[in-house]
C-alpha positions as CSV (number, residue, x, y, z in Angstrom):
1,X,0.0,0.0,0.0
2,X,1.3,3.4,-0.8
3,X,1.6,6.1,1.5
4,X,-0.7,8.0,0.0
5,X,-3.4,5.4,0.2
6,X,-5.3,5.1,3.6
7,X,-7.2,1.9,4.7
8,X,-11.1,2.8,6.2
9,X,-10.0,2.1,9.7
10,X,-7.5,5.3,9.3
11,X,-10.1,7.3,7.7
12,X,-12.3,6.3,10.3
13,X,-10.6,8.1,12.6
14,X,-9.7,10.5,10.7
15,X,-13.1,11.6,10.0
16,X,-14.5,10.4,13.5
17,X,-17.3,8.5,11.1
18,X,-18.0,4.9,11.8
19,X,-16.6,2.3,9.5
20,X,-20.4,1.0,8.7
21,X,-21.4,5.0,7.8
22,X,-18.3,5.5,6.1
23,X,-19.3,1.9,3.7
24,X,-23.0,3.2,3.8
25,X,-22.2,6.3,2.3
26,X,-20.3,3.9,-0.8
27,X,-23.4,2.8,-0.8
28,X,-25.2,5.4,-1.6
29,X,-22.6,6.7,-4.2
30,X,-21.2,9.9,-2.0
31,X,-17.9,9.2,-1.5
32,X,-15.8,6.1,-3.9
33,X,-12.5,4.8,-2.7
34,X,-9.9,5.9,-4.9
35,X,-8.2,2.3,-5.2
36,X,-8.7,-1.2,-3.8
37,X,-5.6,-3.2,-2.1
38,X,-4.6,-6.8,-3.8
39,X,-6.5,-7.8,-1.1
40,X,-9.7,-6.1,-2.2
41,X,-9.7,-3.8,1.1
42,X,-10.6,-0.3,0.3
43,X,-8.2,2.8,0.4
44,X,-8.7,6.4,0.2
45,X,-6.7,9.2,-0.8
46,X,-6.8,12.6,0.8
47,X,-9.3,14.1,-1.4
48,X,-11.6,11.1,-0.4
49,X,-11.3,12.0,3.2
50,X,-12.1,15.9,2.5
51,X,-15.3,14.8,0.6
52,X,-16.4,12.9,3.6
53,X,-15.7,15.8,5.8
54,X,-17.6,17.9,3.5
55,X,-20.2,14.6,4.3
56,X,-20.1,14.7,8.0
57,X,-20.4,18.7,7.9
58,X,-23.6,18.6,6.2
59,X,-25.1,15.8,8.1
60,X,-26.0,18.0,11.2
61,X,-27.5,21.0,9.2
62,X,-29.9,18.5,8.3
63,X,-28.9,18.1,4.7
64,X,-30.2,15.0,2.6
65,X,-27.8,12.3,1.2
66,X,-29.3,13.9,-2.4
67,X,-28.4,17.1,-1.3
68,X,-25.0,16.2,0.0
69,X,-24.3,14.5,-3.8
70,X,-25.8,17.3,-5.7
71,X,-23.3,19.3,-3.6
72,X,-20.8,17.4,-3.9
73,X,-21.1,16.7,-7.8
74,X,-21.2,20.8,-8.1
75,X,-18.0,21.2,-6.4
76,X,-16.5,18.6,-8.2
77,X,-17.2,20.1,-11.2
78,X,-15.7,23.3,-10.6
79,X,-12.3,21.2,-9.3
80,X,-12.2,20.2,-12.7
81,X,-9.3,20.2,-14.9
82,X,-9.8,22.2,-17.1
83,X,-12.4,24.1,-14.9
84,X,-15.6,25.3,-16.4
85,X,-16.2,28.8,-17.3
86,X,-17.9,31.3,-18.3
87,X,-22.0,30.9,-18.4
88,X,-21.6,27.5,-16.1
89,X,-19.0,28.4,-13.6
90,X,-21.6,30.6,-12.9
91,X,-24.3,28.5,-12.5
92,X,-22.4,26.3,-10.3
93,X,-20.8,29.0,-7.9
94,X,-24.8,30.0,-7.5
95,X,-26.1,26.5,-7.0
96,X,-22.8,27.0,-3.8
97,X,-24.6,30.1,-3.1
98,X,-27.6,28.3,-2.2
99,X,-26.2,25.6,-0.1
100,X,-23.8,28.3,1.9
101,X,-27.5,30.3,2.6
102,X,-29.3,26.9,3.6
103,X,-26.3,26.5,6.0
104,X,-26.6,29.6,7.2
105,X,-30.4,29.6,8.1
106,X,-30.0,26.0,9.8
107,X,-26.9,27.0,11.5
108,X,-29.3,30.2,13.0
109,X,-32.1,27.3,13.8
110,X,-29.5,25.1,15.7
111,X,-28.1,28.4,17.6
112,X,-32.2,29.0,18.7
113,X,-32.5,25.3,19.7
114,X,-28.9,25.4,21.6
115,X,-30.5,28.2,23.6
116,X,-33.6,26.8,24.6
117,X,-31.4,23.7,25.4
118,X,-29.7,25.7,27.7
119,X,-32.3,27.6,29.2
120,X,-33.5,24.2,30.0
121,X,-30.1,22.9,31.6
122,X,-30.7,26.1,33.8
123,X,-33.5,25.8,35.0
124,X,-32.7,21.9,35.8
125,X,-29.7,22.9,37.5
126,X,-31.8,25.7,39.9
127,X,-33.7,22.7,41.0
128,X,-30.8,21.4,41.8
129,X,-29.7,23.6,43.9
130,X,-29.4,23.6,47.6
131,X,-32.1,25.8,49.3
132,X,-31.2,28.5,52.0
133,X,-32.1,27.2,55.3
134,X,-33.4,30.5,57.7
């Protein structure tokens, strides 16, 4: 195996994703190993383990797997070589535009939910607490 190549235990931790989400997610088409050992075990390259972090980011914000592989298909596109210009570069950096908003706008929901969450833990934690004997 070369050093460049990474077994899925490696990018397991790397990632911090479970080896059955990591194969789940080859599955579903999101994310390929770039190469397969002699003995058939798969291995991943660097840019493999930055589209699953791209993955695991989205996951929380509440994105869809189709989502994540339109997403993901639109950036790859523009990592082309040779990149795409003119009247679809465009496209593309505005169909980004509308996943960085979506982001955004759940990001601001989570912050909200976070705050009741906490306002919760507060209140629990005043129960908690010992009360002044007179």
């Amino acid at each position: 195996m070369s050093s460049e190549h990474m077994q899925i235990g490696e990018v397991a931790a790397r990632t911090e994703l479970s080896l059955r989400t990591i194969r789940h997610y080859e599955e579903t088409g999101l994310v390929i190993p770039s190469a397969r050992s002699q003995g058939g075990f798969r291995l991943y390259t660097e840019t493999d383990v930055a589209r699953l972090m791209v993955i695991r980011r989205m996951k929380p914000l509440g994105f869809t797997l189709d989502q994540m592989r339109d997403l993901l298909e639109v950036t790859d596109r523009l990592d082309a070589v040779p990149p795409p210009g003119g009247t679809e570069r465009e496209e593309l950096l505005e169909r980004v535009r509308h996943f960085e908003q979506a982001a955004v706008e759940r990001v601001a929901d989570l912050r909200k939910q976070l705050g009741r969450a906490e306002e919760f833990a507060g209140t629990l934690r005043e129960r908690l607490a010992p009360v002044p004997t007179a």
